[in-house]
N, C-alpha and C positions, 0 to 999 in steps of 0.2 A: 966558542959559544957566541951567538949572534943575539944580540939585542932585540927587544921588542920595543920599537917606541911607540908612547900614549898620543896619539892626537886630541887634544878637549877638545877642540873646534868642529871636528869630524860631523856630530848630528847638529850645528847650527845651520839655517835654513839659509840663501843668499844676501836674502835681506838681512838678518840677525851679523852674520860674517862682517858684512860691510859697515854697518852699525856698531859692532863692535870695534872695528879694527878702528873704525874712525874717532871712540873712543878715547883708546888706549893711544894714539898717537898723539889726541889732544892733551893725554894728563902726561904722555912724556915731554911734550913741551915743557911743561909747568915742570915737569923734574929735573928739566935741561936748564932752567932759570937758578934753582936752588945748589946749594954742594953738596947732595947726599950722594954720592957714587955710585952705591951698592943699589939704591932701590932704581938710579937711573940707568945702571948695566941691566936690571932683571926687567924694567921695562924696554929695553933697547929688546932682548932676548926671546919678549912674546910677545913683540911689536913685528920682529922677524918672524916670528913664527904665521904668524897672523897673515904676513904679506906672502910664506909660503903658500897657505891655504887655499888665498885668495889664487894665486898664480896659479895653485894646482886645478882648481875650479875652472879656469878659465873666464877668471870673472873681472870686468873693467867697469871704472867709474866713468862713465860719460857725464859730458856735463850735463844734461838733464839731471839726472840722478845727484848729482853734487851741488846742483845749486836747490835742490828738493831740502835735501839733509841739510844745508846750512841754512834756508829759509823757517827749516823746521824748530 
């Protein structure tokens, strides 16, 4: 029997994706400072998923784009 996996990411827009992901990588930082494990593996898990999406999209952060988002 073959699996059906869920993508949430699927209807976010390019922009929303990138914003996201850039998110979640900033609060795994902070999780990678602390010793919870558990909450730092499940963000490790939709941090990957995240960078799947992105990859899948064909979508790159040029630095325009990355000095936008951190100026912002």
């Amino acid at each position: 029997m073959n699996k059906i996996k869920f993508n949430p990411y699927y209807n976010l827009t390019n922009e929303q994706l990138i914003d996201f992901t850039i998110e979640e990588m900033d609060r795994l930082k902070i999780l990678s400072m602390e010793e919870d494990t558990s909450e730092y593996q499940k963000g490790v898990y939709i941090v990957n998923q995240l960078i799947i999406e992105v990859k899948r999209r064909n979508i790159s952060l040029n630095r325009q784009r990355l000095s936008r988002r951190i100026l912002l």
